[in-house]
C-alpha positions as CSV (number, residue, x, y, z in Angstrom):
1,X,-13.2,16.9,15.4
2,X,-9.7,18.4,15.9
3,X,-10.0,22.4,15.4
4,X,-6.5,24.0,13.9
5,X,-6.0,27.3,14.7
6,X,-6.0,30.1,12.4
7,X,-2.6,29.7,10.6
8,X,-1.1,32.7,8.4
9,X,-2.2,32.3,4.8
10,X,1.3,32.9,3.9
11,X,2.6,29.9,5.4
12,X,2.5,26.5,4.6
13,X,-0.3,24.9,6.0
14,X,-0.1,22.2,8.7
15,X,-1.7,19.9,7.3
16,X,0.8,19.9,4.0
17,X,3.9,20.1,6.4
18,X,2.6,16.7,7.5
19,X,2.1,15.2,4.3
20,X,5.4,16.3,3.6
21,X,6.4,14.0,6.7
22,X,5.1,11.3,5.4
23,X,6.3,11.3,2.0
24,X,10.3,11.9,3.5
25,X,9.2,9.0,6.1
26,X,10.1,11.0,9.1
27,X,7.8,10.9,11.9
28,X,6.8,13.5,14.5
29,X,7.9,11.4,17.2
30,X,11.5,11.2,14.7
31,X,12.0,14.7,15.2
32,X,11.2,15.3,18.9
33,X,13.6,12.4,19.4
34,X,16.3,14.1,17.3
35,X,16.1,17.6,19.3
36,X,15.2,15.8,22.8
37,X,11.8,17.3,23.1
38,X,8.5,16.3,24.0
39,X,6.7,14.7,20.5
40,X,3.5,17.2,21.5
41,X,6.3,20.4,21.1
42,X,6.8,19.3,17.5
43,X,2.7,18.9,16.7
44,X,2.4,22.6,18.2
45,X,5.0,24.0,16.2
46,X,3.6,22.6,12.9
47,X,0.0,23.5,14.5
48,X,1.5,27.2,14.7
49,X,0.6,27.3,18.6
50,X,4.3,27.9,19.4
51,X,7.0,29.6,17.3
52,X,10.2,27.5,18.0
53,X,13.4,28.1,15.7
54,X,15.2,25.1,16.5
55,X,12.2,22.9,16.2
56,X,10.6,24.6,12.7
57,X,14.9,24.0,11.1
58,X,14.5,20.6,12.0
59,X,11.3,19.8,10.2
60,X,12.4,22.0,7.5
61,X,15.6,19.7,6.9
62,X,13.4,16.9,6.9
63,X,11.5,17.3,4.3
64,X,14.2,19.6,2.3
65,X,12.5,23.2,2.3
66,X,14.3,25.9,3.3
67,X,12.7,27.5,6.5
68,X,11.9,30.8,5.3
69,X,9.5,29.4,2.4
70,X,7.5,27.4,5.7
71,X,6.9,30.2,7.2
72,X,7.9,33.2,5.8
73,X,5.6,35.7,8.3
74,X,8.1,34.9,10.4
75,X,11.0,34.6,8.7
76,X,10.7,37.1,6.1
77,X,8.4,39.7,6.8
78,X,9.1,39.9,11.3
79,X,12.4,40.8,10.3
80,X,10.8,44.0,8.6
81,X,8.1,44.2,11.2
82,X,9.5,42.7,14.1
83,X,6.4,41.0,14.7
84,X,7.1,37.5,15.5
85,X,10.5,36.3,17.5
86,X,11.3,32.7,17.5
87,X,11.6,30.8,20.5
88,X,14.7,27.9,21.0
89,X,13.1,25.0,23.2
């Protein structure tokens, strides 16, 4: 069985981001081909194993949420903090 890691309870959750997917008919593999990354970058950014800006707009736009309410810890509260920076791959 797969094991998730620990995601921040404030954030969506990985597996609703990919429900989400589904529902807008966009694939994983859809994305990574849009940014020219590796499909595997897109599963570990939804995972939460890698913080990538550029990746996390992209699936935001495709399923119409606005970034910030995916994952506000990083996009709302590390602004105050400066916990979290986002990566651009």
């Amino acid at each position: 069985m797969k094991q998730y890691p620990k995601y921040n309870a404030i954030d969506m959750a990985p597996v609703e981001i990919r429900i989400r997917l589904i529902r807008a008919e966009v694939s994983q593999s859809d994305i990574a081909r849009r940014l020219e990354v590796h499909p595997s970058l897109v599963c570990r950014v939804i995972d939460g194993l890698i913080v990538s800006d550029r990746v996390r707009r992209a699936i935001a736009e495709a399923i119409q949420t606005d970034v910030k309410a995916m994952w506000p810890s990083t996009y709302l509260y590390s602004q105050q903090k400066n916990k979290k920076t986002a990566v651009n791959f």
